[in-house]
N, C-alpha and C positions, 0 to 999 in steps of 0.2 A: 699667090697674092695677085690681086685682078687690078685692073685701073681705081676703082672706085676704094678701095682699100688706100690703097695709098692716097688717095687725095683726100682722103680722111685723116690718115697721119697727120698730113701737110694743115689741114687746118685745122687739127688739133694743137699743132705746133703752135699756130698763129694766134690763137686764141688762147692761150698762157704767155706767151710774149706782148700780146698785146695789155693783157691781165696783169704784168710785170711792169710794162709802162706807167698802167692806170695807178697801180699801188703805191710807185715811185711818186709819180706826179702830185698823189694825194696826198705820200708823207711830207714832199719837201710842203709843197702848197699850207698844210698843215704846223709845218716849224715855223713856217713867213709869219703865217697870222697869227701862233700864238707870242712870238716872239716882239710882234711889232703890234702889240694888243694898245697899247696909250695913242699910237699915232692912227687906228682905224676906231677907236672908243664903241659905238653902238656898232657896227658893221661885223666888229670881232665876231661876233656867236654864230652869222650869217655866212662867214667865210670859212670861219670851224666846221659848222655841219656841213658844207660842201662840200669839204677837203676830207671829212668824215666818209660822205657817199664818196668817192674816189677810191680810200681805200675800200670801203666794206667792195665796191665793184671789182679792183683789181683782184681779193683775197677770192671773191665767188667765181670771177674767168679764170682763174689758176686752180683752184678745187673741183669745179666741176670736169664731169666727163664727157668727152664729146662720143656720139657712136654712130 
């Protein structure tokens, strides 16, 4: 196993934890605004599909493979 191997591990690692952030961040972000749907009225569907892209990004940096 050479230098570059393992630093491949390494950011592979980094790029599913980061990936795990994203998905968290998108689901809470996602309970906020559908939870608090009356107090943001037109904004809602704006902050839905964001917190939407969050997770679809965190699900696709945890899926893919790094080589």
């Amino acid at each position: 196993m050479g230098l570059s191997e393992e630093g491949s591990i390494g950011a592979s690692m980094v790029e599913k934890f980061f990936g795990l952030i994203l998905l968290v961040t998108g689901a809470v972000a996602m309970y906020y605004t559908l939870t608090s749907a009356t107090v943001l009225k037109i904004f809602t569907g704006f902050f839905g599909v964001l917190s939407f892209i969050l997770v679809l990004l965190g699900v696709f940096l945890i899926i893919a493979k790094t080589e």
